[in-house]
C-alpha positions in Angstrom: 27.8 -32.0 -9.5 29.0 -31.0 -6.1 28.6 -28.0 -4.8 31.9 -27.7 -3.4 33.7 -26.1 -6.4 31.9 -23.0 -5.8 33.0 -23.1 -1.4 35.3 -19.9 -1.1 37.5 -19.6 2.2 35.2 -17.7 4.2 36.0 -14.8 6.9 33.6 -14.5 9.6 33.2 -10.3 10.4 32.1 -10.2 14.0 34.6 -8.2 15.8 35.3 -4.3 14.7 39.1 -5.6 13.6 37.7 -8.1 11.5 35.2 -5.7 9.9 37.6 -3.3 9.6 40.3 -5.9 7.7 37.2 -6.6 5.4 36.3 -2.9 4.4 39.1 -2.6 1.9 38.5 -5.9 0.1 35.2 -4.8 -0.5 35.4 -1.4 -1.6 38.5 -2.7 -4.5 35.7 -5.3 -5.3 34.0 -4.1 -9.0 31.2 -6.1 -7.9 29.6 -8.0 -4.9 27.0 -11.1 -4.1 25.3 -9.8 -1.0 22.4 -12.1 0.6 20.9 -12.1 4.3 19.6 -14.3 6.7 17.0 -13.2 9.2 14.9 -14.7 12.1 11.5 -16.1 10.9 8.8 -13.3 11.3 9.2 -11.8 7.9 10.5 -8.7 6.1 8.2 -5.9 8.1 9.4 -7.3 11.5 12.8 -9.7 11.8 16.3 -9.2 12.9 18.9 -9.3 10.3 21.0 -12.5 11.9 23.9 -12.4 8.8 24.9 -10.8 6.0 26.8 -12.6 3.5 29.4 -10.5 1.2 31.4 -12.9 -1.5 33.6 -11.7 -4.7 35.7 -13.6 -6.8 37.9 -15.3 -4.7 36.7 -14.8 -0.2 33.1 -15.1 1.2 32.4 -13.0 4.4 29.7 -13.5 6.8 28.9 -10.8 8.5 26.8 -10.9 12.5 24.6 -8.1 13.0 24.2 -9.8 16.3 28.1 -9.1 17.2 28.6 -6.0 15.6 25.0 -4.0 16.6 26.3 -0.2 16.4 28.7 -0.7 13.8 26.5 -1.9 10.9 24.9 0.7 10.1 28.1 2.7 9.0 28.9 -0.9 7.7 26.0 -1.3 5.5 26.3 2.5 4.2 29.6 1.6 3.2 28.7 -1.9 1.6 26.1 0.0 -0.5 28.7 2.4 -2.0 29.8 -0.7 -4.0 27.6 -1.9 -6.9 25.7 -5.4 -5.4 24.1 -8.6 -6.9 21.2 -10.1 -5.2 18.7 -12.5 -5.8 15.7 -10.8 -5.1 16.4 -7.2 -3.4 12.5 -7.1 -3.4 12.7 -8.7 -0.1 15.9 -8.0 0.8 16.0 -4.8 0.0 12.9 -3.6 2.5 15.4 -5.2 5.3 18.1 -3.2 4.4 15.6 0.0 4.4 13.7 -1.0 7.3 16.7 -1.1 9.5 19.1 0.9 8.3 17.8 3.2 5.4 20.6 2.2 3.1 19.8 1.3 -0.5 22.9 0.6 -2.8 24.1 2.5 -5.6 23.8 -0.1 -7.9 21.8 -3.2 -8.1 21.6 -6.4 -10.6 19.0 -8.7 -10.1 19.5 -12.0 -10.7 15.9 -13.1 -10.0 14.2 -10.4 -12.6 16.7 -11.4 -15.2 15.6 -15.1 -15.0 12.3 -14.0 -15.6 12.9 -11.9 -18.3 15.0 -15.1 -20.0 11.5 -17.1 -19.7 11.9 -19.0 -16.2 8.7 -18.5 -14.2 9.5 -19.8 -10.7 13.6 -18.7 -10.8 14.4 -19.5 -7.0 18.1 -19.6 -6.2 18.3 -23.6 -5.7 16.3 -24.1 -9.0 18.7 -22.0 -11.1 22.1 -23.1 -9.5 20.8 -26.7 -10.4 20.0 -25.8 -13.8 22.3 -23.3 -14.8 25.7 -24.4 -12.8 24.9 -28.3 -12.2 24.5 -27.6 -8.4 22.4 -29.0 -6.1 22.3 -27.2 -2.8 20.8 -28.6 0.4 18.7 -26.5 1.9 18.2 -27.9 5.1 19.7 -24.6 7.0 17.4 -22.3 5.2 14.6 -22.3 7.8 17.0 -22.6 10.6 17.4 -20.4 13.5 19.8 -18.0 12.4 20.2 -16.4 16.0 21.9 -19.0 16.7 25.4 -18.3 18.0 27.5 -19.8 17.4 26.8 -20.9 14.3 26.8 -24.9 13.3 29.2 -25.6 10.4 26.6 -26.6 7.9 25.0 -22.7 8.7 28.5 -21.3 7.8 29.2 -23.1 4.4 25.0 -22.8 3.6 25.1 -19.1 3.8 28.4 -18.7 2.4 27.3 -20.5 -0.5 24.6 -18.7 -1.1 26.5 -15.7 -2.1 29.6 -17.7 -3.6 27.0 -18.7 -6.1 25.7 -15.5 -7.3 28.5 -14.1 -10.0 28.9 -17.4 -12.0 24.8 -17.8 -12.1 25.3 -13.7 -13.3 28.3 -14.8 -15.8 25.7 -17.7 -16.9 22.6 -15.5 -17.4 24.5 -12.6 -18.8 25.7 -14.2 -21.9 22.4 -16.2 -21.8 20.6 -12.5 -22.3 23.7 -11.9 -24.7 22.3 -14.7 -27.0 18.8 -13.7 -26.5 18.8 -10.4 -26.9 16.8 -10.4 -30.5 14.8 -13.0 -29.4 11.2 -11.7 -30.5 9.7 -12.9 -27.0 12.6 -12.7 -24.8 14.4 -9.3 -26.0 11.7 -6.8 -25.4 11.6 -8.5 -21.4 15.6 -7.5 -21.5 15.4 -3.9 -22.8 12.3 -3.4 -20.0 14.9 -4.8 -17.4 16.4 -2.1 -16.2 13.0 -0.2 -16.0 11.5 -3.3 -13.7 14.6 -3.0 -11.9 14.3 1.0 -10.9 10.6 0.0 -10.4 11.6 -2.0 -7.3 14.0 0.1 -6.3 11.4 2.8 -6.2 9.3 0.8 -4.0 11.9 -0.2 -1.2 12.7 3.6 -1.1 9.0 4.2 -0.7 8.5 1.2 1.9 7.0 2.2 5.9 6.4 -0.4 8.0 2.8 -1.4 8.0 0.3 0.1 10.7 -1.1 -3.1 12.2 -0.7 -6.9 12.2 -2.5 -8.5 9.2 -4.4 -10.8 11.7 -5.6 -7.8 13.5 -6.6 -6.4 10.5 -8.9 -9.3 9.6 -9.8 -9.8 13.7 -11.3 -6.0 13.0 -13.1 -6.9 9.5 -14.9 -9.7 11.0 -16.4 -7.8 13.8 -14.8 -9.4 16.5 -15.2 -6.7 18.5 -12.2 -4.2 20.6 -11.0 -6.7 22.8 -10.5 -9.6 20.4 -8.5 -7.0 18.1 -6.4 -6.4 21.2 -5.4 -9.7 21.7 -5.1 -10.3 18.3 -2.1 -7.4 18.0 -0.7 -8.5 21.1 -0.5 -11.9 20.5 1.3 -11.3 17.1 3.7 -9.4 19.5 4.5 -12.0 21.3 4.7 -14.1 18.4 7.1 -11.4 17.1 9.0 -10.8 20.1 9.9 -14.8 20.8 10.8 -15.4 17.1 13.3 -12.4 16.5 14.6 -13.8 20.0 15.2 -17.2 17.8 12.1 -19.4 18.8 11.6 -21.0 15.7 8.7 -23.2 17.6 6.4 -19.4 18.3 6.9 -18.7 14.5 5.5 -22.4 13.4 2.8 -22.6 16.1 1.4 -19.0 16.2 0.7 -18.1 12.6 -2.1 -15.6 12.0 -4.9 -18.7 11.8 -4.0 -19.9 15.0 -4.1 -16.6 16.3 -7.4 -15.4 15.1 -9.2 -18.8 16.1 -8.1 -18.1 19.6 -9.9 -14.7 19.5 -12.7 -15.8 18.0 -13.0 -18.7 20.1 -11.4 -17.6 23.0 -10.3 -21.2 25.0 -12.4 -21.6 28.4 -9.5 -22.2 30.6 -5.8 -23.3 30.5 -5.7 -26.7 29.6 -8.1 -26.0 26.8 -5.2 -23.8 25.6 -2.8 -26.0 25.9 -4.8 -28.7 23.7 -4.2 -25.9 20.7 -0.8 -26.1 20.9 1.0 -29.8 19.5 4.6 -28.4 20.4 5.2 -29.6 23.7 8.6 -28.2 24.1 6.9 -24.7 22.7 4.0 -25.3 25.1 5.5 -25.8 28.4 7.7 -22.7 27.5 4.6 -20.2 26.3 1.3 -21.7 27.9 1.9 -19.3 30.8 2.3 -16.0 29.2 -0.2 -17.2 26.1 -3.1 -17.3 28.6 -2.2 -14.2 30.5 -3.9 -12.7 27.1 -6.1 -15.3 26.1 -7.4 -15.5 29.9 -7.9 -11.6 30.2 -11.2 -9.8 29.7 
């Protein structure tokens, strides 16, 4: 089945009018699909590139990018309306991380698929198997600092959140029909205790300390300079990502990084041999071996 039927007209919310025509719609909504989209360097360090808010009837995408100083009273407003999610275990710590908003309210649509007995319950699998929906996720590792955004961004993240209330309809009366299911019911009555569980831990959640890579850089003994590097390569890496170099995130993951302190290249050129990218390569070498090259 196409996923069409489930397209909403969608209002992009990147000007303080447009978030401010948007506001009322969602506080007289009983109930919204909220999802994000980030840059590529994870939950402890990316920018928050979109929110996407969707009832009933209108999606919304929302540009953290456009709005900067306004979404934090825009967030703590958003949360003041119950939400539905698909794993606020993840997006939740964003949400903390940059704004230290959690929502009043949250259903899970992720922990109640595992309570009804599906083990790997990712968004695309259940929209396929529970609303005959097939959605392409070619956008999903895209660079979402990208401005503006290409159409088939736009209706993938607006999508992503259209879908969540019928998949909630669907599971609900699923869990309805299951509830005295001698396997399945005692997973729904611990719900909403698994739920508070993780809303415990994104209250709880800092921002780690160090880098994992210069964690492990300092386990192995690699001494204080290598750990140095390590940490400030993984800033780089970090830095050029959140910027929307998709190419820093792919080439400089954390076994890259901690080859190249352990085996530190002997000049330029044997750097440059490390990195396939040539696009990324002519872009980075330069500022790559202005740590690799120091003592």
């Amino acid at each position: 089945m196409s996923p069409d039927r489930y397209d909403l007209p969608i209002d992009l919310v990147d000007t303080p009018e447009r978030l401010a025509a948007a506001l009322p719609h969602w506080f007289n909504a009983h109930l919204l699909a909220v999802d994000i989209e980030c840059s590529l360097t994870g939950v402890h360090y990316c920018t928050l590139a979109l929110i996407q808010v969707a009832t009933e009837e209108r999606a919304w995408l929302v540009d953290p990018l456009a709005l900067k100083g306004l979404m934090a009273p825009a967030v703590r407003a958003l949360a003041e309306v119950p939400w539905i999610v698909h794993d606020f275990s993840g997006d939740g710590v964003v949400f903390k991380r940059l704004y230290d908003v959690i929502p009043a309210t949250v259903m899970d649509t992720l922990l109640l698929a595992r309570a009804l007995g599906y083990p790997q319950p990712s968004l695309k699998t259940l929209s396929k198997l529970k609303l005959g929906v097939d959605i392409p996720k070619d956008e999903q590792d895209s660079n979402w600092m990208l401005r503006p955004m290409r159409p088939t961004q736009v209706s993938y993240a607006a999508r992503d959140a259209a879908l969540l209330l019928p998949l909630l309809r669907v599971l609900a009366a699923e869990a309805e029909a299951n509830r005295h299911h001698p396997e399945i019911g005692p997973r729904l009555a611990h719900l909403p205790e698994e739920l508070q569980g993780v809303l415990q831990r994104v209250r709880n959640y800092h921002i780690p300390d160090h880098f994992p890579v210069e964690v492990k850089a300092r386990a192995q003994g690699l001494g204080a300079a290598a750990v140095r590097k390590a940490r400030r390569l993984s800033e780089l890496r970090l830095a050029w990502g959140n910027e929307g170099d998709v190419a820093a995130v792919m080439e400089m993951g954390n076994r890259w990084i901690l080859a190249r302190v352990q085996y530190p290249p002997r000049d330029k050129e044997a750097l440059a041999r490390t990195i396939p990218n040539p696009r990324f390569r002519n872009k980075r070498l330069e500022a790559l071996w202005e740590v690799l090259g120091s003592d």
